[in-house]
C-alpha positions in Angstrom: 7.0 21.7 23.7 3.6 21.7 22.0 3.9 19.4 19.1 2.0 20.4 16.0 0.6 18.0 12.9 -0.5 19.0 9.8 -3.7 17.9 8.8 -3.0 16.6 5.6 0.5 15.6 4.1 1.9 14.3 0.9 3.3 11.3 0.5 6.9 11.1 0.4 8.8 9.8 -2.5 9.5 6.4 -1.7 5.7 5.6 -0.7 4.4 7.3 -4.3 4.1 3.9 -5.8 2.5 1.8 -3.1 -1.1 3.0 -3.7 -0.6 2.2 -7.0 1.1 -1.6 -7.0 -0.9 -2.4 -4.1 -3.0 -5.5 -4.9 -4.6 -8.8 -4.0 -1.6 -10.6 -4.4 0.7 -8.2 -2.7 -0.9 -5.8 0.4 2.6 -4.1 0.8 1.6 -4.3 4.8 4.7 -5.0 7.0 4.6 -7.1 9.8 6.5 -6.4 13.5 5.6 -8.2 16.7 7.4 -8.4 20.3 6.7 -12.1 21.9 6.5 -11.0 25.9 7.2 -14.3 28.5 3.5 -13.5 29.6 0.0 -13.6 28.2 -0.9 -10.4 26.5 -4.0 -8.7 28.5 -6.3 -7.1 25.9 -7.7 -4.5 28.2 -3.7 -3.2 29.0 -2.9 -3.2 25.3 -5.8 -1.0 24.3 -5.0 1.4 27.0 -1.2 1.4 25.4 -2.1 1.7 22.1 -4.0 5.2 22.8 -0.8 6.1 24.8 1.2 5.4 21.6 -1.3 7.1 19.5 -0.8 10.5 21.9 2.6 10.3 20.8 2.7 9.3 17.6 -0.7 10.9 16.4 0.8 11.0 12.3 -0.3 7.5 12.8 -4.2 8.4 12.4 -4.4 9.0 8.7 -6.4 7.7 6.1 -4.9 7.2 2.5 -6.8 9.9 0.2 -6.6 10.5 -3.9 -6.5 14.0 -5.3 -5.7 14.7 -9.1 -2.2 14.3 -9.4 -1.1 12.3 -6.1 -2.3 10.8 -3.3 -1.8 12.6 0.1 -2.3 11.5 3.7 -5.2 13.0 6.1 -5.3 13.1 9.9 -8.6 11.2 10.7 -9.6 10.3 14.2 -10.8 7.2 13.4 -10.5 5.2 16.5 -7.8 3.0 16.8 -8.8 -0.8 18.9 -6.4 -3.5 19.7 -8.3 -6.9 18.9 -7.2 -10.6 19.2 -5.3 -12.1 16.1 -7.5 -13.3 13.6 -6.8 -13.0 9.9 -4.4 -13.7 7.6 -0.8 -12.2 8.5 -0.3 -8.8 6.3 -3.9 -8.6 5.1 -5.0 -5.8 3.3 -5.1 -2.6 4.9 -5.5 -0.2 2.4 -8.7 -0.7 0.9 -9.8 2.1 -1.9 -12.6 4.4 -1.3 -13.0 3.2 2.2 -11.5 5.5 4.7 -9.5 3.4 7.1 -6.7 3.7 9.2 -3.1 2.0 7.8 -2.1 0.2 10.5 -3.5 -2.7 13.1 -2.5 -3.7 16.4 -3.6 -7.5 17.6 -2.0 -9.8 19.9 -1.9 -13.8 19.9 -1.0 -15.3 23.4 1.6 -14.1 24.3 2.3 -12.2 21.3 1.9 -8.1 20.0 1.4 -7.4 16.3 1.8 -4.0 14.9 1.1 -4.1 10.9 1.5 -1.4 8.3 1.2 -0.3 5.0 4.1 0.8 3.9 2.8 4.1 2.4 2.3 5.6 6.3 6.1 4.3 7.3 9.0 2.4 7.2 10.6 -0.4 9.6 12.4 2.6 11.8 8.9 4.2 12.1 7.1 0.8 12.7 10.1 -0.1 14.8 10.0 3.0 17.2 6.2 2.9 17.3 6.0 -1.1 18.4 8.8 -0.2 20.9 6.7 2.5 22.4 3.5 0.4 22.1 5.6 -2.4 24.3 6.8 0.4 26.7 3.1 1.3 27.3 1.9 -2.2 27.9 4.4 -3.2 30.3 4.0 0.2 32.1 0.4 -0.8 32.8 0.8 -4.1 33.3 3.4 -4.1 35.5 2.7 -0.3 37.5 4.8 -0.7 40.4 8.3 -1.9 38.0 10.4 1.1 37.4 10.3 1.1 34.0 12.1 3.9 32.0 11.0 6.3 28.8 12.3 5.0 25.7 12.4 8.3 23.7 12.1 11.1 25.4 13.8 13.7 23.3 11.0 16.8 24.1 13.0 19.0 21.2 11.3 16.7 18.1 8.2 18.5 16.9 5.4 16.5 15.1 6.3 18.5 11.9 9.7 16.7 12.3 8.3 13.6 12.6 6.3 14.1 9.3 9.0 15.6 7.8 9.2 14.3 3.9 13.3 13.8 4.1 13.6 12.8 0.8 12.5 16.3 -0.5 14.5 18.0 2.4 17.8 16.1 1.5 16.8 16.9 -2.7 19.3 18.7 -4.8 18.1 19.6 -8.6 22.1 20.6 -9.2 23.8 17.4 -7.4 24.4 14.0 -9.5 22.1 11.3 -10.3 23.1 7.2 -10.7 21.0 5.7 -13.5 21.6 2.9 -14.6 20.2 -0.7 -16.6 20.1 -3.7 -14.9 20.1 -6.8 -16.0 17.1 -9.3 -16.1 17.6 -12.1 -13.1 16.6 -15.2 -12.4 13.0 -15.3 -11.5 11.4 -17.7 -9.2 9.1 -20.3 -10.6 6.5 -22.3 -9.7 2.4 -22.2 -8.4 1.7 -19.1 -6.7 -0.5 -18.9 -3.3 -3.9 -16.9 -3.8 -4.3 -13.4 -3.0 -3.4 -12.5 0.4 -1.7 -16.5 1.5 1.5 -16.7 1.8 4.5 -19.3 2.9 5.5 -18.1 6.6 9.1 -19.6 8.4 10.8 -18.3 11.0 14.6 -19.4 11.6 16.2 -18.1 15.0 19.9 -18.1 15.1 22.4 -17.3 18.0 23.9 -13.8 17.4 27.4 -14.8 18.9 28.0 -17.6 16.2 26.9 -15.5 13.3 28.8 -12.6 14.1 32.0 -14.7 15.1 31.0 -16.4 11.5 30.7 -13.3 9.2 33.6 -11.7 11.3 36.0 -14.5 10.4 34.8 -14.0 6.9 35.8 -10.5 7.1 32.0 -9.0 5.9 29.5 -7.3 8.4 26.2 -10.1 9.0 24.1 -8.4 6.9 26.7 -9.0 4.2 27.5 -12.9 5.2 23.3 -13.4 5.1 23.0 -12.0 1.5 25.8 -14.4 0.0 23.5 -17.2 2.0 20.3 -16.3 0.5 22.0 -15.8 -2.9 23.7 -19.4 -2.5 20.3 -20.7 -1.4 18.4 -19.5 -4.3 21.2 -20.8 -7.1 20.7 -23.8 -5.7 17.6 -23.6 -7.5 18.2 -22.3 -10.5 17.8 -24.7 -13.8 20.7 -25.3 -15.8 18.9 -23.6 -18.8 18.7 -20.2 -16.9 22.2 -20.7 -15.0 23.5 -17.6 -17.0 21.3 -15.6 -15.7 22.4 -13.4 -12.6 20.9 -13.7 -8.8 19.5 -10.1 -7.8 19.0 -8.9 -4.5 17.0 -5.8 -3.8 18.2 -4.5 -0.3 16.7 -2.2 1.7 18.8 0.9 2.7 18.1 3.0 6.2 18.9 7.0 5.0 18.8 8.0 8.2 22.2 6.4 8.7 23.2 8.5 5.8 20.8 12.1 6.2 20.1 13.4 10.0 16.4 12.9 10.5 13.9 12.1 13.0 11.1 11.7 10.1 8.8 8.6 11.3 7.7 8.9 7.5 9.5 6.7 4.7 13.1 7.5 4.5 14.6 4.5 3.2 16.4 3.6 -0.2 18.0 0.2 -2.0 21.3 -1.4 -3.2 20.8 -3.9 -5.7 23.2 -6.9 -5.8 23.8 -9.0 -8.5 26.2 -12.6 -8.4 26.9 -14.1 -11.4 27.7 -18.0 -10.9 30.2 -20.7 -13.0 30.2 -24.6 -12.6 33.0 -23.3 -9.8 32.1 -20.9 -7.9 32.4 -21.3 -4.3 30.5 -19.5 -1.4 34.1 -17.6 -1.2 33.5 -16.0 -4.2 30.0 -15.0 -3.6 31.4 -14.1 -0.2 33.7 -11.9 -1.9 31.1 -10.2 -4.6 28.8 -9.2 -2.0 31.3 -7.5 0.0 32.8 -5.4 -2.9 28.8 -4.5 -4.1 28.1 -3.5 -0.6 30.9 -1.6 -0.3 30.3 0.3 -3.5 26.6 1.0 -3.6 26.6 2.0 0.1 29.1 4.9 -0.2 27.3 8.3 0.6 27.9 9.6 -3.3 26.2 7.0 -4.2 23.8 6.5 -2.1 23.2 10.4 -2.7 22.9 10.5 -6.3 20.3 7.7 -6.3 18.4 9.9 -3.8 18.6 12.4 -6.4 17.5 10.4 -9.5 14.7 9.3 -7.6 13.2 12.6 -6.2 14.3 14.3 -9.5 11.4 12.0 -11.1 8.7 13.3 -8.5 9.9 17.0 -9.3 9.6 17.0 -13.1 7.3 19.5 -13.9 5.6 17.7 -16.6 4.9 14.6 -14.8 3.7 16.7 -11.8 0.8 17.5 -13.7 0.1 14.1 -15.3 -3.2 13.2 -13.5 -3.5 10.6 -10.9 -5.6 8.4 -13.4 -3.0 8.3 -16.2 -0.1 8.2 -13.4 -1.2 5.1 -12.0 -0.5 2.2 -14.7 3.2 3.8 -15.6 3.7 3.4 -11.7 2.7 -0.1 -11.9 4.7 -0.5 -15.2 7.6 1.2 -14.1 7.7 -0.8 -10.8 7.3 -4.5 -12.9 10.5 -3.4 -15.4 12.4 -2.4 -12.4 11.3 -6.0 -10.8 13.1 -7.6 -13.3 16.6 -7.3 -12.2 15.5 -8.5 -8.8 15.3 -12.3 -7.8 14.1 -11.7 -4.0 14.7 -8.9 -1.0 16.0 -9.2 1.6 15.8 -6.5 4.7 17.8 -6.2 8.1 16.8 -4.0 10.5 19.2 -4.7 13.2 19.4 -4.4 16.4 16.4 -3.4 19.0 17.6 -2.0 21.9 15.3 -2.0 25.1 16.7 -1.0 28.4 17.9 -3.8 30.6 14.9 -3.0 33.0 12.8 -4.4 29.7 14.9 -7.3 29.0 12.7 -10.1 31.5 9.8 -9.0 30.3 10.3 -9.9 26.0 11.2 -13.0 24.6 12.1 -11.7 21.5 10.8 -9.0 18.4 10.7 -10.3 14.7 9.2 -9.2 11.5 7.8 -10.0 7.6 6.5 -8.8 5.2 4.0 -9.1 2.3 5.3 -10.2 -0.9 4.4 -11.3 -4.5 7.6 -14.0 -5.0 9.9 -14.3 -1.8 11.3 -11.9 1.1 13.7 -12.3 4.3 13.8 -10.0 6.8 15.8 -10.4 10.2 16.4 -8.4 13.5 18.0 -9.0 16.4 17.0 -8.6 20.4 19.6 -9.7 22.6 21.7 -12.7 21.8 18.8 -14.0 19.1 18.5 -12.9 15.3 14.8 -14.2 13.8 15.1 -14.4 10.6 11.5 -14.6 8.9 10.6 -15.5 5.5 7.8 -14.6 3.2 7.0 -16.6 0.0 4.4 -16.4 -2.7 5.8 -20.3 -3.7 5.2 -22.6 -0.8 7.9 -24.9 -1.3 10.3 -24.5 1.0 13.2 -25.5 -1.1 15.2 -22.2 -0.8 14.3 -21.7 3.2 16.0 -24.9 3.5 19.2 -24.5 1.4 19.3 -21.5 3.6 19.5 -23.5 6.7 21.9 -25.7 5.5 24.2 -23.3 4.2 24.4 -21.3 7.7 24.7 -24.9 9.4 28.0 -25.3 7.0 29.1 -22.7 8.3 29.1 -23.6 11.6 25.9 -21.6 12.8 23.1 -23.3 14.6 19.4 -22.8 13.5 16.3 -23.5 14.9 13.4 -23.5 12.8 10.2 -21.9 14.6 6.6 -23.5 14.2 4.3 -21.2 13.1 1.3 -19.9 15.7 -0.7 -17.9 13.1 -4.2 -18.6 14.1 -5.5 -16.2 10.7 -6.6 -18.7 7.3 -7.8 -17.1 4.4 -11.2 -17.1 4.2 -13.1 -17.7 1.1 -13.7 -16.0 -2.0 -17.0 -13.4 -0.4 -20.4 -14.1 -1.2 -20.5 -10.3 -2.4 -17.4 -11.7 -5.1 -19.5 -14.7 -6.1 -22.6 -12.7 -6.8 -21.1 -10.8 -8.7 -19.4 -13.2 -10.9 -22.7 -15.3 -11.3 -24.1 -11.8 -12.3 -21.6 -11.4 -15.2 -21.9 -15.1 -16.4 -25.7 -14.3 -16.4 -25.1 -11.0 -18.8 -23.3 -12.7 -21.0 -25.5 -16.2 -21.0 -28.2 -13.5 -22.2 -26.6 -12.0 -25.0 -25.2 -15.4 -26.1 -28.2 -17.0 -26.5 -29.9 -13.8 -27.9 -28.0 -13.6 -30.6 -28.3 -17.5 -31.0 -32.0 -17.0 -31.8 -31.3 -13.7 -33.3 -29.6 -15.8 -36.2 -31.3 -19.2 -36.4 -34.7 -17.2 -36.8 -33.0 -15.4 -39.1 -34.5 -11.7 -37.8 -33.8 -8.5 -39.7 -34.7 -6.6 -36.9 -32.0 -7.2 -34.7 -33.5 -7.0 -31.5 -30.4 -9.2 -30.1 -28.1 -6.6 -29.9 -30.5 -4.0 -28.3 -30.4 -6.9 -25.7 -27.1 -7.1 -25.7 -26.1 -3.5 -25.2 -28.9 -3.7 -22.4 -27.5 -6.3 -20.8 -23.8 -4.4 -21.2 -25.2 -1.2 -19.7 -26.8 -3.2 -16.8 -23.7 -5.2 -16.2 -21.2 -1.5 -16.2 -23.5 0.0 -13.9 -23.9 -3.2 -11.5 -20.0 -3.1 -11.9 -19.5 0.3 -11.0 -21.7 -0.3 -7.8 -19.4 -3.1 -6.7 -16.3 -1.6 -7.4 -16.9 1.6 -5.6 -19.9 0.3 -2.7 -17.4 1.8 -0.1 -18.1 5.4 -1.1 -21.4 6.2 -1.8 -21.1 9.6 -3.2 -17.8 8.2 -5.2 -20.7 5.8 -6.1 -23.0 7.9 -7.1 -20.5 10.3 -9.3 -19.7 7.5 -11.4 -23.3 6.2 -12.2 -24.3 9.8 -13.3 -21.5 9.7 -15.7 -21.9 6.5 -17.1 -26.0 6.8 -17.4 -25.3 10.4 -18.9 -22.9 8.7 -21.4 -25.2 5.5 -22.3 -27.9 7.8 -22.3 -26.7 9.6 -25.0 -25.5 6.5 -27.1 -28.4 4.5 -26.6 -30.2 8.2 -28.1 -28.3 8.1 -31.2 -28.5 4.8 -32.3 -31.8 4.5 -31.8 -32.9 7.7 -33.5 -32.0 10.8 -32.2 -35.6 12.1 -30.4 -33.6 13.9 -27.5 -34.8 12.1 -24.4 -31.4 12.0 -22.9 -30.5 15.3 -23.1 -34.4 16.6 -22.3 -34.9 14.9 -19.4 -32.2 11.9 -18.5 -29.3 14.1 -18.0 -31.2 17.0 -16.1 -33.3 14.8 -13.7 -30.6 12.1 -12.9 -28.2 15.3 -12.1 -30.6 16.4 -10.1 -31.3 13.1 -8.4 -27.9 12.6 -7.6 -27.4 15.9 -5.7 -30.5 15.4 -3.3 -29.5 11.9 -2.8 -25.7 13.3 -2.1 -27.1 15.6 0.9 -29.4 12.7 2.0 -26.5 10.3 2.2 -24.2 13.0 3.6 -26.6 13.9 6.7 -27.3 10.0 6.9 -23.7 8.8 7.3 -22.8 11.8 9.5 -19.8 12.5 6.8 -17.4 14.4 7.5 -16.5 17.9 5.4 -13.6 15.9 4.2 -15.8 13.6 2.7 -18.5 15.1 1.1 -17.1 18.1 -0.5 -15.4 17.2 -3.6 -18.8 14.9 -4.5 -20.6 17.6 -4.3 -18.4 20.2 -6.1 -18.2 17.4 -8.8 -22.2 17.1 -9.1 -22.7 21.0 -9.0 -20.1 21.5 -12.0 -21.9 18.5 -13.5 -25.3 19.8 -13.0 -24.6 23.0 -13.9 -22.2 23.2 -16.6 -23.2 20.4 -18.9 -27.0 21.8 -19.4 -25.6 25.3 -20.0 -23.2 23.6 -22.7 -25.9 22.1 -24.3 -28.8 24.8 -24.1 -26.2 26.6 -25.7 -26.0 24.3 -28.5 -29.6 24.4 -29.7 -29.3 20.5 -28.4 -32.0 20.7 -25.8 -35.3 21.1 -26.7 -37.9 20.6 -23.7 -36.1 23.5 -21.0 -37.7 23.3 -17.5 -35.8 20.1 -16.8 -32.6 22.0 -17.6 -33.4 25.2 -16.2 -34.4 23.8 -13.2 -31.0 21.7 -12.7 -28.6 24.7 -13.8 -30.6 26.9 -10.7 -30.1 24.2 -8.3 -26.3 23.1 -8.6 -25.6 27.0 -9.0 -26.9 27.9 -5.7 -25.5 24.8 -4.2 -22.1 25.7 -5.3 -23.1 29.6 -4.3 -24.2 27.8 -0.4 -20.8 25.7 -0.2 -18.6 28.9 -1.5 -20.5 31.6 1.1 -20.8 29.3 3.8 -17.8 26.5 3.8 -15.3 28.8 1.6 -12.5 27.7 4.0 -13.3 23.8 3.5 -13.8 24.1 0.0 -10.6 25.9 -0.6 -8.6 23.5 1.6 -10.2 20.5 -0.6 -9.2 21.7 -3.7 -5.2 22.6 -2.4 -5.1 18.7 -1.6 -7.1 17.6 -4.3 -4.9 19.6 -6.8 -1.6 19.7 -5.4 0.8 19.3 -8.1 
């Protein structure tokens, strides 16, 4: 069956906030890797990753902005496999700068497949490491009758893109909303940016499960009291009132039938309150009767609903992007709140037998801004992996000691992570000795402004000089990844100051005469320039230049209307060219244009 893919997509609902809260300090990139018993050959793994990639093609998307949301585009962008060399979950989605959201790299022995968590989820990642493992050994090992892993021919690419949230969406069924209260928050010196605390525990399977089973609880169950036991033991006495939260990731998939490799996941939030008494029974005993509760499929269903039921408000809808994005950050920092740490289990991989003397084991982390567990299981090993912002190791090792209690062995793994965080960039520090500079000159400006005792107050023409210069050095740092974004923004801005500097200097109608008109005009011969240059695609050059035509052309006419503009051949001459610009890109990429403006605009 000929799978088909749409060329651009939405984001589903639980990816709308990543763009957003993605930052320095957390990269929301996930983290799974398969450990073979043999060194990794680099040569194999790129021929298996394009393999993959011929499956899985949803994978080759860049992470685009329009108005009102963000939306994925199919970009083919080529993908290369590459030895292991920065920090673990680095930053992958980088604005303005059109890259793919994943990255495959292998270590000795090891294969890393990291994502940001806006293209998938661990089930996506999951399935596409264990075809990317498939591939390798396949041409590693040709003459080994090794067998498909999934090789259902009826799933169609638009099933595998499928957004299952909005499928599964019912304006009419119940909703779950309800306050939390604040937990316990973890204290204490924060790594920099993109570092984090790494450790590994393996555990047998047998003794964990024979341990939980005797408890009565499913594993994943028995591992949230341990991490909740772990972190109390933490807590100060001053805060003991306060409750330890849990945020745990829920598969819907076990819930909702879909094949989506998109997001389709929710959470459970659990939340154990502690006396000078309580025993690991007890928490033991909460957990089970939270899980039990939150993970019914009412439940589970009306949180769906509350959650997509935001994303479908018609108002909100056409909030733009712009004023969207800090009450997405907000709203994700007062939901963090009730939540101490996360912890995610993705359970058990399952590889063929034929497989099974080839890998040593799979694992996973993930990013974080305080601290995260995650586990899975291959064969009769769990890995248990956690991620910390606070490198002191304190609550990784209450962990172990409360799983050695009870009776289950541990075996802490040294970490091989050959990445270190490199440096602050020379392009970061020029730029800060820039800003120190700007402000060194209007300091001492206006030092000498006032000791001399000047009344013509030449210091803070300096001083708005110097701001000018600093907001347009600024704007080129920010957004040196896109040119044509680039150059959008310092049209704007020296339109604006322009203007200002105009009237407070006495209006004499430079700005509108000649600044506005020939910097317009500038910009949209150095758009085409960069755009034949760079060899852009469509894509990427169409909404720039839409945005300069409209600018070009609509703001003159505004203010020739006005009486405002006095000298007219620098107007007249900008309002002809954007018009027939925007006349060439409607007669001759009508198609384009209209297809940029449904993604750009989609409400």
């Amino acid at each position: 069956m000929k799978n088909e893919y749409a060329q651009w997509r939405k984001l589903d609902n639980a990816a709308l906030a990543f763009p957003a809260v993605t930052g320095k300090n957390d990269t929301r990139v996930f983290r799974f890797y398969c450990e073979l018993k043999e060194e990794i050959k680099e040569e194999n793994l790129q021929e298996a990753l394009e393999r993959t990639l011929e499956k899985y093609p949803l994978f080759r998307a860049v992470l685009r902005k329009g108005l009102f949301w963000f939306y994925l585009e199919r970009r083919d962008i080529p993908a290369v496999a590459k030895k292991e060399a920065g920090a673990p979950c680095s930053g992958l989605y980088i604005p303005d700068k059109k890259t793919l959201l994943f990255r495959v790299s292998y270590y000795k022995n090891r294969i890393n497949f990291e994502v940001f968590h806006a293209l998938t989820d661990g089930t996506g990642a999951m399935h596409f490491l264990m075809e990317l493992v498939k591939n390798y050994l396949q041409e590693t090992h040709p003459s080994a009758e090794l067998p498909e892993l999934f090789s259902d021919e009826n799933i169609t690419g638009r099933d595998m893109e499928e957004d299952s949230f909005s499928q599964y969406y019912s304006s009419d069924a119940p909703r779950k909303r309800e306050s939390k209260k604040p937990a316990f928050q973890l204290k204490g010196e924060k790594l920099r940016q993109e570092d984090m605390s790494i450790t590994e525990v393996c555990i047998p399977v047998k003794e964990i499960h024979a341990r939980a089973k005797a408890a009565g609880v499913s594993i994943t169950v028995f591992l949230t009291a341990a991490l909740i036991w772990a972190i109390h033991e933490e807590v100060p006495q001053n805060q003991a009132k306060k409750p330890i939260g849990l945020m745990i990731p829920v598969n819907l998939r076990n819930y909702f039938p879909s094949r989506s490799m998109a997001n389709f996941f929710g959470w459970i939030e659990i939340s154990c309150y502690f006396q000078p008494d309580t025993a690991f029974e007890d928490i033991l005993r909460s957990v089970k009767e939270q899980f039990a509760k939150e993970l019914s499929k009412d439940v589970i269903e009306a949180k769906l609903n509350d959650l997509v039921s935001l994303e479908k408000n018609p108002i909100l809808r056409l909030v733009p992007l712009e004023i969207k994005t800090p009450f997405l950050l907000a709203g994700t920092t007062l939901g963090g709140r009730s939540i101490t740490a996360i912890y995610s289990n993705v359970g058990i991989i399952r590889m063929p037998e034929e497989y099974r003397k080839y890998i040593q084991r799979f694992g996973l982390f993930a990013s974080t801004d305080s601290l995260q567990l995650c586990s899975c299981s291959f064969g009769d090993e769990m890995v248990l992996s956690f991620t910390s912002k606070i490198p002191n190791g304190n609550i990784e090792r209450n962990f172990v000691e409360r799983l050695k209690n009870e009776q289950v062995s541990c075996t802490i793994r040294e970490n091989d992570l050959p990445g270190q965080k490199e440096e602050q960039k020379q392009q970061m520090k020029l730029f800060e000795s820039f800003t120190f500079l700007c402000i060194v000159l209007a300091v001492v400006c206006n030092l000498i402004d006032y000791l001399l005792d000047s009344h013509i107050g030449w210091a803070w023409f300096v001083t708005a000089g110097a701001f000018c210069t600093w907001l347009m050095v600024s704007v080129a740092y920010v957004k040196r990844r896109n040119l044509l974004k680039n150059e959008m923004w310092q049209l704007v801005i020296a339109a604006v100051a322009g203007v200002l500097w105009d009237v407070f200097t006495g209006w004499r109608g430079w700005s509108v005469d000649y600044l506005l008109p020939l910097a317009s005009l500038a910009v949209i011969c150095s758009m085409w320039v960069i755009t034949a240059v760079q060899k852009l695609e469509v894509a990427e050059y169409m909404i720039y230049l839409l945005e300069a035509g409209a600018f070009g052309g609509v703001i003159p006419v505004i203010l020739l209307a006005a009486g405002v503009v006095t000298v007219l051949y620098p107007s007249l001459i900008c309002i002809c060219v954007s018009f027939l610009m925007l006349v060439w890109l409607f007669l001759f990429k009508r198609k384009d244009m209209v297809r940029e403006m449904q993604k750009k605009f989609r409400a």
